[in-house]
Every structure is written in C-alpha cells, then in structure tokens.
Residue frames as qw, qx, qy, qz and C-alpha x, y, z in Angstrom:
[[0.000, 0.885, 0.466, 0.000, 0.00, 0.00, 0.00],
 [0.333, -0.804, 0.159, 0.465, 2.87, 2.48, 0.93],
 [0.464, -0.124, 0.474, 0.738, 4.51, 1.92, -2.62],
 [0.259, 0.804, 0.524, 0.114, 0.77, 2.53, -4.14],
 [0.213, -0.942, -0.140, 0.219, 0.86, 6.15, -1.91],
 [0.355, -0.677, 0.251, 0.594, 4.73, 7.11, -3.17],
 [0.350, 0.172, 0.673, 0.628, 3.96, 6.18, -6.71],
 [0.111, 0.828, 0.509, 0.209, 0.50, 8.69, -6.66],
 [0.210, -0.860, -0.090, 0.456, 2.46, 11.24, -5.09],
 [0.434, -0.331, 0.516, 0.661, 5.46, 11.22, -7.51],
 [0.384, 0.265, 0.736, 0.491, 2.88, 11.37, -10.01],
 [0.003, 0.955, 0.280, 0.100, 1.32, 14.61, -9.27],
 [0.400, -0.721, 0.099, 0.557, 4.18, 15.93, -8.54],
 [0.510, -0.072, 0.695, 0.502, 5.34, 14.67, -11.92],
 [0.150, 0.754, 0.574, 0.283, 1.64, 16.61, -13.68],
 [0.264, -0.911, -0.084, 0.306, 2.51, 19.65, -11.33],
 [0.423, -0.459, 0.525, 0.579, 6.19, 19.85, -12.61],
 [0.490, 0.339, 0.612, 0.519, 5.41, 19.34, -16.23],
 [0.119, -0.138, 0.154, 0.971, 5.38, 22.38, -18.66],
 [0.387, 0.556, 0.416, -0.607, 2.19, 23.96, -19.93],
 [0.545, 0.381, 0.721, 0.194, 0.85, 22.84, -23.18],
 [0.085, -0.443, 0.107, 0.886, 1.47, 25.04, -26.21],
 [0.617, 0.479, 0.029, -0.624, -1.38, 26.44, -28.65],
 [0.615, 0.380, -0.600, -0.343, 0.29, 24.40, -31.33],
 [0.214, 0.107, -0.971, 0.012, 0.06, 20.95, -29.05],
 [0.429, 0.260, 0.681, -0.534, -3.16, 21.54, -27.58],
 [0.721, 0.506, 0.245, -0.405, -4.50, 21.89, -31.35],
 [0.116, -0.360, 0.867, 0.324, -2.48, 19.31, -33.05],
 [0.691, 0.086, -0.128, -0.707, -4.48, 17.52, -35.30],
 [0.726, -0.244, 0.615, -0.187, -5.39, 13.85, -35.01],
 [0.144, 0.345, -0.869, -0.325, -3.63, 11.20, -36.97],
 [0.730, 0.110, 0.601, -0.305, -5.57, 8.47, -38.00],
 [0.365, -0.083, 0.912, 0.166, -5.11, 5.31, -40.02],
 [0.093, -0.395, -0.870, -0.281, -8.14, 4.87, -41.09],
 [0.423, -0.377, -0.366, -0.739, -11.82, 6.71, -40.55],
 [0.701, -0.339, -0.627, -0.018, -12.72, 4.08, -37.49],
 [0.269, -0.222, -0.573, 0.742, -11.74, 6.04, -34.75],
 [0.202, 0.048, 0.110, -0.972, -14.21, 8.72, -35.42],
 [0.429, -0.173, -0.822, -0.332, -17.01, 6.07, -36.25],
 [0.179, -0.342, -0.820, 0.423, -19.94, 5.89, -33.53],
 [0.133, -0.817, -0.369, -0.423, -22.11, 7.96, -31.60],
 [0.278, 0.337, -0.196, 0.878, -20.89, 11.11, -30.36],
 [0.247, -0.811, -0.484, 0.217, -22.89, 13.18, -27.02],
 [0.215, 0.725, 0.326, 0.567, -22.47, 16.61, -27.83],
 [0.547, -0.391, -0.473, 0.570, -20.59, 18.37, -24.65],
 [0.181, -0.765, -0.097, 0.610, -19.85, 21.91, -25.88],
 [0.629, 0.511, 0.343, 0.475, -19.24, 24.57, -28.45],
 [0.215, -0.721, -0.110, 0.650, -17.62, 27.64, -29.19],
 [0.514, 0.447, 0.566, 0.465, -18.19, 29.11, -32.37],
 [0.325, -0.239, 0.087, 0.911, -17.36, 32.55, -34.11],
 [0.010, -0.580, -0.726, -0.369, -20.82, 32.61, -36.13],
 [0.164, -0.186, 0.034, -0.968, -22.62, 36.34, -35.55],
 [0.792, -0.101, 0.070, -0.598, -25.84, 35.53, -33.00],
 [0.535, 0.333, -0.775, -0.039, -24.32, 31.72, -32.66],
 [0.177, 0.064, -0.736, 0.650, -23.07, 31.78, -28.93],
 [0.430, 0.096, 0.390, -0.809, -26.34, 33.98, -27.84],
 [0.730, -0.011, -0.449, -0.516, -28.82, 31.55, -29.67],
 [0.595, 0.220, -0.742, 0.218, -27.00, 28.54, -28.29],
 [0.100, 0.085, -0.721, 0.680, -26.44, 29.54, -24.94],
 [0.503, -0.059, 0.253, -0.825, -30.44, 30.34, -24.73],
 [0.814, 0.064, -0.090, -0.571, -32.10, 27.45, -26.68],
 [0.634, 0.281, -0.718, 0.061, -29.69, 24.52, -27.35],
 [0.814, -0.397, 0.347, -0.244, -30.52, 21.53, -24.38],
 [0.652, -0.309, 0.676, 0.147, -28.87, 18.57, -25.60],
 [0.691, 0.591, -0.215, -0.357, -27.66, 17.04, -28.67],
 [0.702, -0.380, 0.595, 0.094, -25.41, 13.87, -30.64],
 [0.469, 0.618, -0.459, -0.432, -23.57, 12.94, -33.56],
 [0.924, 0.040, 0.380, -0.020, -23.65, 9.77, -35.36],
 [0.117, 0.688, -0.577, -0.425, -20.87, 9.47, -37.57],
 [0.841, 0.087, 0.533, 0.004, -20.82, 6.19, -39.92],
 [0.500, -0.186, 0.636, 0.558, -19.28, 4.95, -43.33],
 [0.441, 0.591, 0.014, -0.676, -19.87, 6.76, -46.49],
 [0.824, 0.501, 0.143, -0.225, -20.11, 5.56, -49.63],
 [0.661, 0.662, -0.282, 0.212, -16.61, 5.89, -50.61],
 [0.728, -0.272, -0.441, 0.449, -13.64, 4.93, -48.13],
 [0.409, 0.025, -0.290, 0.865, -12.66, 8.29, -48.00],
 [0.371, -0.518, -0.121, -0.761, -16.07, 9.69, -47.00],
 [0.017, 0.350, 0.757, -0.551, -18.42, 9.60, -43.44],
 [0.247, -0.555, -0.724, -0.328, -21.83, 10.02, -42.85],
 [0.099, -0.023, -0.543, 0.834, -22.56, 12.35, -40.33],
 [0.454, -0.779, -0.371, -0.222, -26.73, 12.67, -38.42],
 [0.017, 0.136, -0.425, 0.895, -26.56, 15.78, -36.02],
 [0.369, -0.719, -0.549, -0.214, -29.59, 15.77, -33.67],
 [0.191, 0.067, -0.396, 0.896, -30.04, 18.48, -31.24],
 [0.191, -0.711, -0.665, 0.127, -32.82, 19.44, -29.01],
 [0.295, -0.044, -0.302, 0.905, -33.35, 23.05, -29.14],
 [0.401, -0.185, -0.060, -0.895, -35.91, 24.93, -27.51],
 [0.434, -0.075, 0.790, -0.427, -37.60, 21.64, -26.84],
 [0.796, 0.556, -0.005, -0.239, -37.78, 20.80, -30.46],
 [0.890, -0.043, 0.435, 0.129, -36.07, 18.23, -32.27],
 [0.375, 0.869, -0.123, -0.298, -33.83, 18.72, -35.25],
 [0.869, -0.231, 0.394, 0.192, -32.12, 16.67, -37.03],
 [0.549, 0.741, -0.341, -0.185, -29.44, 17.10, -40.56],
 [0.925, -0.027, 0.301, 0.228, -27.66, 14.96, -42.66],
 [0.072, 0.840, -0.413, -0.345, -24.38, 15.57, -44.30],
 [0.927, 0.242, 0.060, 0.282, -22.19, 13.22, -46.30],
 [0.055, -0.934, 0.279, 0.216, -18.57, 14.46, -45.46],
 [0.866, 0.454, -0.111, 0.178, -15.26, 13.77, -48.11],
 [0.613, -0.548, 0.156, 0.547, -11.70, 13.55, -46.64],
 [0.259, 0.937, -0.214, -0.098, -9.28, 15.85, -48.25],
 [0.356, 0.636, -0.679, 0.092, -5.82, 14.62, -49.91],
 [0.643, 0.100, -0.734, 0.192, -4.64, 12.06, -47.00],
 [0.690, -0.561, -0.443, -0.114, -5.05, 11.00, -43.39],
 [0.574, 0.056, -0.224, 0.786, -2.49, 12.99, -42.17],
 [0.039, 0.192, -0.083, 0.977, -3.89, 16.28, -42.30],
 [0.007, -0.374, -0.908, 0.190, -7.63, 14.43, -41.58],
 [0.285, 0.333, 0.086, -0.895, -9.69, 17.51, -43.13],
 [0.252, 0.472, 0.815, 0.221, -13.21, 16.62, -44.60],
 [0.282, 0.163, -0.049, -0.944, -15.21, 19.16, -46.57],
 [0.447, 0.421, 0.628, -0.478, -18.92, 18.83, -46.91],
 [0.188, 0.274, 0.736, 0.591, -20.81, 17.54, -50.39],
 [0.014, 0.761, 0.618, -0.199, -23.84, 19.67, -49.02],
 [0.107, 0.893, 0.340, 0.275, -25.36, 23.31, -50.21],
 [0.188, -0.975, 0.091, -0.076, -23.25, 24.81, -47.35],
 [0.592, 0.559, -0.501, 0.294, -19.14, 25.26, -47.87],
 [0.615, -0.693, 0.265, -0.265, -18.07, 24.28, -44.86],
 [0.642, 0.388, -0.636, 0.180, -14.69, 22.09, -43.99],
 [0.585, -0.705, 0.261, -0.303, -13.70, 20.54, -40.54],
 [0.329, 0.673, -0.600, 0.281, -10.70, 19.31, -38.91],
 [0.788, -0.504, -0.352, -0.028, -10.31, 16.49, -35.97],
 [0.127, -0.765, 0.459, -0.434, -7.99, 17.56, -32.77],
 [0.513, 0.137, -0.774, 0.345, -6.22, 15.82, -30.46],
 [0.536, -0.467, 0.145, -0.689, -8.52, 15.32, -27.03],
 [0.596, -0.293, 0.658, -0.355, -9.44, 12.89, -24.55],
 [0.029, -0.208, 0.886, 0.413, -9.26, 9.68, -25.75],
 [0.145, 0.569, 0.809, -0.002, -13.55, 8.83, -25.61],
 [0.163, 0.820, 0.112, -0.537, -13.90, 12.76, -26.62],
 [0.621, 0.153, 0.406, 0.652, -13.70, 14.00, -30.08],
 [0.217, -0.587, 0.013, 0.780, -12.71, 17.70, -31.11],
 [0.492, 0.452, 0.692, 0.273, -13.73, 19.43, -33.83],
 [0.212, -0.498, 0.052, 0.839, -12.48, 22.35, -35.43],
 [0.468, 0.569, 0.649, 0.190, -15.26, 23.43, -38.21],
 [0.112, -0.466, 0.139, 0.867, -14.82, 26.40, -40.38],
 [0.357, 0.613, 0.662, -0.244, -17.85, 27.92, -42.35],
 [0.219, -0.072, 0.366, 0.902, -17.22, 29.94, -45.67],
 [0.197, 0.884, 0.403, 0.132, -19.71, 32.68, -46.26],
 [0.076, 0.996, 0.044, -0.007, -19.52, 36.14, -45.98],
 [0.071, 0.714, -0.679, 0.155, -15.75, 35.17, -44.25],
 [0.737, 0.074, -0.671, -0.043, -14.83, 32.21, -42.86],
 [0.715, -0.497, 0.224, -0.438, -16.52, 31.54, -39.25],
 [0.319, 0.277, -0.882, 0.208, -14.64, 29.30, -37.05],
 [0.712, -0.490, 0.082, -0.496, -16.29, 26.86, -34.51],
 [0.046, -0.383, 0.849, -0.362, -15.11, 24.20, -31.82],
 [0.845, -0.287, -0.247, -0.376, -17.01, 21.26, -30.97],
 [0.113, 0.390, -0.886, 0.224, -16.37, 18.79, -28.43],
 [0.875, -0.093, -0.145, -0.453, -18.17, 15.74, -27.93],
 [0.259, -0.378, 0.782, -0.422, -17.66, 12.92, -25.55],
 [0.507, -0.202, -0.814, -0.198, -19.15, 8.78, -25.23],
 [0.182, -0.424, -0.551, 0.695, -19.66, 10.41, -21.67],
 [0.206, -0.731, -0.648, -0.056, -22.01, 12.38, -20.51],
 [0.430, -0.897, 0.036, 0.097, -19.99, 14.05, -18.49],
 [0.662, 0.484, -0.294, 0.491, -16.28, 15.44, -18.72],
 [0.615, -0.538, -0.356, 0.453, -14.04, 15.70, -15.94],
 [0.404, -0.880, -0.048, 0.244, -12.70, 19.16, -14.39],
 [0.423, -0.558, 0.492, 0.518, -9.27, 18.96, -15.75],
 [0.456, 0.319, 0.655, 0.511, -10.70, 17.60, -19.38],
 [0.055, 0.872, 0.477, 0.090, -12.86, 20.57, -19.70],
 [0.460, -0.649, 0.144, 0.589, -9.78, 22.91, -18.47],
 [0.388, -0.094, 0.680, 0.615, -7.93, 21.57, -21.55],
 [0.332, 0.681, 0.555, 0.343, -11.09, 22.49, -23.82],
 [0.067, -0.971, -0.184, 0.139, -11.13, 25.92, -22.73],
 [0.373, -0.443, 0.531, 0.619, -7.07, 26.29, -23.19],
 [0.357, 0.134, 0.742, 0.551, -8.06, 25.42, -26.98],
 [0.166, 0.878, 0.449, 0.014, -11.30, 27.90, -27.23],
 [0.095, -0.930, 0.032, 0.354, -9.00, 30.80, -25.89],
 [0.470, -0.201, 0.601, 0.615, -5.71, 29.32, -28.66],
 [0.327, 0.435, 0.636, 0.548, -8.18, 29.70, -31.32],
 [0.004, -0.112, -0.012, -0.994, -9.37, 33.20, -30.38],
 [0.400, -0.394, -0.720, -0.409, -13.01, 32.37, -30.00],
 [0.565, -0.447, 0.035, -0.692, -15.97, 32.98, -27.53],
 [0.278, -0.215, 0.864, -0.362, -16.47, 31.23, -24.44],
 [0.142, -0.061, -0.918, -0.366, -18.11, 28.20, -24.95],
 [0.526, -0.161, -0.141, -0.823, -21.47, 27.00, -24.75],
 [0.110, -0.119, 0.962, -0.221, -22.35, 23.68, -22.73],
 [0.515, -0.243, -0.453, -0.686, -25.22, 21.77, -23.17],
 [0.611, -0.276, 0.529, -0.520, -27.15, 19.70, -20.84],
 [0.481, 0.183, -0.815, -0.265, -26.64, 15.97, -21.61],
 [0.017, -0.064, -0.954, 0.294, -28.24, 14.49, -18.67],
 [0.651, 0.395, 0.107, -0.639, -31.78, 15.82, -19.90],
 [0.736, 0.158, 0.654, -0.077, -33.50, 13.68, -22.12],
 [0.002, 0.374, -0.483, -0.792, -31.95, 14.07, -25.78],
 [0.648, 0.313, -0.166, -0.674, -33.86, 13.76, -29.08],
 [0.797, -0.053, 0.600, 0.046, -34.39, 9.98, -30.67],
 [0.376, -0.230, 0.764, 0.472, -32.92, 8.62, -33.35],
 [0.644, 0.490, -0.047, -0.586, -35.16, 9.98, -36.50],
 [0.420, 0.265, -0.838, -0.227, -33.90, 6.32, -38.22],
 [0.105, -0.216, -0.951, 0.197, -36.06, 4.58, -35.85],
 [0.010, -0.723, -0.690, 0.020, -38.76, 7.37, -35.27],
 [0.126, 0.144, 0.094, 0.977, -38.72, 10.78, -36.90],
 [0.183, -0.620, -0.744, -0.169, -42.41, 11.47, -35.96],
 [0.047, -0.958, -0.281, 0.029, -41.12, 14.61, -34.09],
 [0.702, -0.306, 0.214, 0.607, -38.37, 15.36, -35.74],
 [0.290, 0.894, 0.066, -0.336, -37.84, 18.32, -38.21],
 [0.719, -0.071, 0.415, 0.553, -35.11, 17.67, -41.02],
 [0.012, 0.768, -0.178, -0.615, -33.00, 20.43, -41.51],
 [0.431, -0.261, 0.733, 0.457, -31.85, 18.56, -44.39],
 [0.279, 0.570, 0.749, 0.191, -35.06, 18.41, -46.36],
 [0.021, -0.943, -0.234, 0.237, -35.93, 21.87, -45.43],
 [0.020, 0.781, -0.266, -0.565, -32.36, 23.40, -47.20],
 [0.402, 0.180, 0.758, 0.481, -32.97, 20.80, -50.12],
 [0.280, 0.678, 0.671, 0.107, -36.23, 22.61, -50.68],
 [0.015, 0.896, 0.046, -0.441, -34.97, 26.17, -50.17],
 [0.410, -0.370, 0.570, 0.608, -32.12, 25.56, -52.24],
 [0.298, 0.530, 0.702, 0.371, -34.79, 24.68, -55.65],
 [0.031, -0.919, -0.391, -0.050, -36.18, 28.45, -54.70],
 [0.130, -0.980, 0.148, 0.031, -33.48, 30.76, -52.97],
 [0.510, 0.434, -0.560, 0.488, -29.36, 30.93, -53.27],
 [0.762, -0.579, -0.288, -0.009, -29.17, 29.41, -49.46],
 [0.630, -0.159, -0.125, 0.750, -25.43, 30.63, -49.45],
 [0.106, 0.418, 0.065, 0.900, -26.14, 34.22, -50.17],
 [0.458, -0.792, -0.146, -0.376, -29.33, 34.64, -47.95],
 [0.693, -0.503, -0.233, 0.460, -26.81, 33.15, -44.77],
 [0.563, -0.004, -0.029, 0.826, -24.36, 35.95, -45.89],
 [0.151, -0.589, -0.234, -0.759, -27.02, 38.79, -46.21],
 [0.697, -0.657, -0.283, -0.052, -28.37, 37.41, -42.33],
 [0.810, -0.248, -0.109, 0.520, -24.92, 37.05, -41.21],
 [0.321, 0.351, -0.062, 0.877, -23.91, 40.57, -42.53],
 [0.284, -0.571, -0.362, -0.680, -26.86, 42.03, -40.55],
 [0.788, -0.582, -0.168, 0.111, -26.26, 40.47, -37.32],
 [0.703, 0.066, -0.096, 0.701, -23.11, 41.68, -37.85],
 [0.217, 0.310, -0.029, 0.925, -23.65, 45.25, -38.07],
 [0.598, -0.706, -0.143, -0.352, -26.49, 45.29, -35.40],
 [0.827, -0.507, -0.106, 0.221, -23.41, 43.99, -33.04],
 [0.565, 0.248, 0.033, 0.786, -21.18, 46.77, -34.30],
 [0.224, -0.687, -0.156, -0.674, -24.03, 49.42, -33.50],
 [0.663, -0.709, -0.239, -0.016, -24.54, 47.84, -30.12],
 [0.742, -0.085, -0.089, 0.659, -20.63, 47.68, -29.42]]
C-alpha cells in the first residue's frame, strides 16, 4: 500500500512539474489510419463558435444534442446525423462528409449546399474535437467537443477551454446531456424536423449561401451598433 501512496504522489508531482501545453500541441491535429476512430455515436458536450448571434442563440435554446458518424459511400467519406434538441424541439441534418488529400492532415469538406470544412484535434481519448470552419460572408470558425460520456471531468474541460481561448473564439457553450436528448429519427422521426429536407427545398427556390451571408452581414452590423 505504501509503494501505491509514493507512486501517486510522484505522479502529481510529476503533472505539477510538467510544462504547460502550447497552442500548437493543444490543437495538433489527429492522426488516423483509417476513418474508425471517429465512427460511432458522439454526445455533444460543448461549443464555441465565431458565427454572428451563434453563442447567444445557443447559450439560450440549445438543451442537448449527438452525432452519429458512420461509413460513407466511398472509403474516404463519413456520414454524419446531427440531432439536437433546441428549444424543446427536435432537429435533425444529414451531411455526407469527403476527406481531403490524406489522413495525415484528416480535413473533410462537406458535399452539401453549405461550404463548410472541418478538422479532428487531439482530445481525450472517448472525446472528439472538432475544429469546423464555415465559408460565407468570411470564414466563421467553430469548436465542438463531444464525448461517449455524458460528463467530462474538471481537468478535461480545463484543456477544452485552453483550446477555445488558442483559437481566439468565444467562451463556450455547454449543453445539458443528462436531460432527455432527441431519438434517433432512423427509428422514429415522428417529431423530428429535417434540416436537411428543409435546405434541399430552399435551395430549388433561394441561393441558401447568399441569404446566410445577407443574415450574417446584418447580425453583424447590429453587433457593431450595439458595441
């Protein structure tokens, strides 16, 4: 028992003593082999995201939420189902997302209406990071972090915040995961709303990338007036 107690001490002593992660190792991207590590279902922990009216939506309506990620048609593609509860409505979109050049640099850009590319990070090992970066008007960073937990510990959640404030970004947004989250609209979509359908159909009618950039300029310059 007494070697137990000089081996836990030496080892905080050993976390205490160690140098402080630097912007470029806290947002090192993640290597992967292969697609399978990022494969499952994801709980939705937090976000921090540069989007005009993003943070203040978020922080008011967004309760809980989860990402499925699965195999796309092509090896170098994924599937991705976002559900999110917000407001106390369901909401679900599909994407279909294509790796870029090689697994090294692990960037996928979206086949979908909106330009949009994201990056995986280095994080806890049941947590996965996401650095997503939206091209309209400019190009809107955001942070995800999602977890097979529910919950993240004190010291993991530190380490997210170290990586919000590296990337310049708003404090984050947390959700509540121990509320009851939306179901799976592949087993029962009965109150579900698919965002997906809904910017197929605008898309046949309006340019869906200009109106965001006309909204997005507008929220913009109502938070220049307030400022």
């Amino acid at each position: 028992m007494l070697v137990l107690c000089v081996i836990s001490v030496l080892s905080l002593l050993s976390v205490g003593l160690a140098a402080p992660l630097s912007c470029a190792d806290l947002l090192r991207p993640l290597k992967m082999n292969s697609t399978n590590h990022i494969l499952g279902k994801w709980i939705f922990i937090a976000e921090s995201t540069e989007v005009p009216g993003g943070r203040e939506y978020a922080a008011k309506e967004w309760i809980t939420g989860w990402l499925q990620i699965s195999p796309g048609l092509q090896n170098n593609t994924v599937k991705e189902l976002q559900m999110i509860n917000i407001g106390g409505k369901c909401i679900s979109m599909t994407s279909e997302m294509t790796m870029e050049n090689n697994m090294e640099n692990n960037t996928f850009t979206s086949t979908g209406p909106l330009p949009y590319s994201q990056t995986y990070l280095n994080t806890c090992p049941d947590c996965l990071l996401v650095q997503q970066k939206l091209s309209l008007v400019s190009k809107y960073s955001t942070l995800y972090i999602f977890s097979k937990r529910k919950e993240l510990t004190s010291a993991e959640l530190e380490v997210f915040k170290k990586q919000v404030d590296c990337l310049n970004l708003p404090p984050a947004v947390f959700t509540k995961p121990q509320k009851d989250s939306c179901p799976d609209p592949t087993q029962d979509n009965s109150k579900t709303l698919d965002l997906s359908k809904v910017i197929e159909l605008l898309s046949d009618k309006i340019d869906l990338k200009k109106t965001l950039e006309e909204m997005i300029s507008k929220l913009q310059l109502g938070s220049n007036k307030a400022d």
